[in-house]
C-alpha positions as CSV (number, residue, x, y, z in Angstrom):
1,X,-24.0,-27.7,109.6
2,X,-25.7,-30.4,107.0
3,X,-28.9,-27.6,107.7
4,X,-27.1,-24.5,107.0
5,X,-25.4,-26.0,103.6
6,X,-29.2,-26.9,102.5
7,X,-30.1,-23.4,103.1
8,X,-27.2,-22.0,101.1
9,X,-28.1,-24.2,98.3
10,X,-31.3,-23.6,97.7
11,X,-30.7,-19.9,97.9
12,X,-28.0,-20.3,95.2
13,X,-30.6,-22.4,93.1
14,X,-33.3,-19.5,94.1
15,X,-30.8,-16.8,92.4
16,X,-29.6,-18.6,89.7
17,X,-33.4,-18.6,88.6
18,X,-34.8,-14.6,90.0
19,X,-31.0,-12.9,88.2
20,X,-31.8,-14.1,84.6
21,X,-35.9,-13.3,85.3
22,X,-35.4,-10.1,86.7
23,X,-32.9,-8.8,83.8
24,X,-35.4,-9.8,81.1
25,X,-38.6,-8.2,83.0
26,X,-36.0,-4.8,83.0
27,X,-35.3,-4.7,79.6
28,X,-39.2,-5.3,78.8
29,X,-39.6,-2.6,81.2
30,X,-37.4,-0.1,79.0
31,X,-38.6,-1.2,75.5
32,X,-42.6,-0.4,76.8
33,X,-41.0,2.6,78.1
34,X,-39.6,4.4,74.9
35,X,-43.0,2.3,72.9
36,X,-44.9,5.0,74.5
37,X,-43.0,7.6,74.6
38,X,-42.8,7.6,70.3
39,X,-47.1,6.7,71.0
40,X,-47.4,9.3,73.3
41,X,-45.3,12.2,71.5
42,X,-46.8,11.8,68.1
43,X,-50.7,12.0,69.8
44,X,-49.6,15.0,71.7
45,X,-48.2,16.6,68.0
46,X,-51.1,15.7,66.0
47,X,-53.4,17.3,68.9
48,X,-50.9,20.3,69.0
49,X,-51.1,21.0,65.4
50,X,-55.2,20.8,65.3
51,X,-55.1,23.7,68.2
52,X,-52.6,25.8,65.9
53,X,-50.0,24.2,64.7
54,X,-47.6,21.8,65.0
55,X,-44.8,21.4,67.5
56,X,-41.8,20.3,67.3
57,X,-39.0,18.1,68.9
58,X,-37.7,20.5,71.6
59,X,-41.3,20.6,72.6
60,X,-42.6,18.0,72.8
61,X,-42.6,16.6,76.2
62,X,-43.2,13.2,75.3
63,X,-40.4,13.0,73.5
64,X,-38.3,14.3,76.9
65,X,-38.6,11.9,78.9
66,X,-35.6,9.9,80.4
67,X,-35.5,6.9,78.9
68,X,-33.5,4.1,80.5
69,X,-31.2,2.0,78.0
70,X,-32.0,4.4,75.5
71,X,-29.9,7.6,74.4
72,X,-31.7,9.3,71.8
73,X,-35.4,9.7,70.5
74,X,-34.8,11.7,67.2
75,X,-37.7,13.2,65.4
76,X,-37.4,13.3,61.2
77,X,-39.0,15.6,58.5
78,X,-37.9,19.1,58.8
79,X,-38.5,18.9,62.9
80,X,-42.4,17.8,63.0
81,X,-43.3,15.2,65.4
82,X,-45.1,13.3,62.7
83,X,-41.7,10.6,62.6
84,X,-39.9,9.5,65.4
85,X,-36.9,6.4,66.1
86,X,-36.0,5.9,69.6
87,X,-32.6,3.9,70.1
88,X,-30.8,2.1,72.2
89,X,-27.6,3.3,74.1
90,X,-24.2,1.7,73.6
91,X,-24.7,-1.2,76.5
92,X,-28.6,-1.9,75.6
93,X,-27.8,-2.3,71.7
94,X,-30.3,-5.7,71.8
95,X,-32.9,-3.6,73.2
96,X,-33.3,-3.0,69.3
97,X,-34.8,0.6,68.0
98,X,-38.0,1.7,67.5
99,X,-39.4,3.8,65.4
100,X,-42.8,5.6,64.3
101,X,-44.8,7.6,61.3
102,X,-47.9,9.0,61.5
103,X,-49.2,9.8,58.2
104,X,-51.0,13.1,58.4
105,X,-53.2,13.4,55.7
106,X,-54.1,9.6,55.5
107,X,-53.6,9.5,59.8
108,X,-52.3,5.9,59.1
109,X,-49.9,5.4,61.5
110,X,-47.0,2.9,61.2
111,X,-44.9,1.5,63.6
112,X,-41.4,-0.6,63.1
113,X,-38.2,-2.0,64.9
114,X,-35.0,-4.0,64.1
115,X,-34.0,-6.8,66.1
116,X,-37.2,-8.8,64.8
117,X,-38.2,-12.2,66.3
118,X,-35.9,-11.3,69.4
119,X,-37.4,-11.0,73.0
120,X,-37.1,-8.0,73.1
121,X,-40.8,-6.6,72.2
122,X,-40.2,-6.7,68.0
123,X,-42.2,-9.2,66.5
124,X,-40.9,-11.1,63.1
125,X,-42.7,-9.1,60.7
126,X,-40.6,-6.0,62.2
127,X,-44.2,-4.2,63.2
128,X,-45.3,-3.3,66.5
């Protein structure tokens, strides 16, 4: 009986430790995830627009992936690709939003996100 009460405890102790682990390693996995989505769709505008033109939101199937913890990616400027947010849904709000610019005569691009110094994948100065 003394054996079986060790066993239980330690695999209390075990969870108590792997829980809090695993939900910070998932909402890393979801911040990378919409990261490069907003990389990903504004490379595959700026290569769209050098073969013809650019594309735009509805297009871009970067921009169409499922994101998890996120509900929208929204594009800005007049529907180019060239400006892009990605934010959290309702129950990931700390997952902080993300947003990018490509410049496209300068191609400087620049990155930034709220939630800033959090854990979440946003450094201090609010650039990623």
């Amino acid at each position: 009986l003394i054996e079986l009460v060790v066993v239980i405890a330690v695999l209390a102790i075990l969870s108590a430790v792997a829980i809090p682990a695993f939900i910070g390693v998932q909402s890393n996995g979801m911040v990378a995830s919409a990261k490069s989505a907003l990389v990903n769709g504004v490379k595959e505008c700026a290569v769209s627009e050098s073969g013809g033109g650019p594309i735009t939101f509805a297009t871009a199937q970067s921009f169409k992936a499922v994101l998890t913890g996120y509900q929208t990616i929204t594009v800005g400027n007049t529907g180019n690709c060239y400006s892009a947010t990605a934010t959290p849904d309702a129950s990931h709000t700390s997952l902080g939003t993300f947003s990018i610019s490509l410049d496209s005569s300068s191609g400087v691009t620049t990155k930034t996100c709220t939630t800033a110094g959090t854990s979440t994948g946003c450094p201090s100065t609010g650039l990623w």
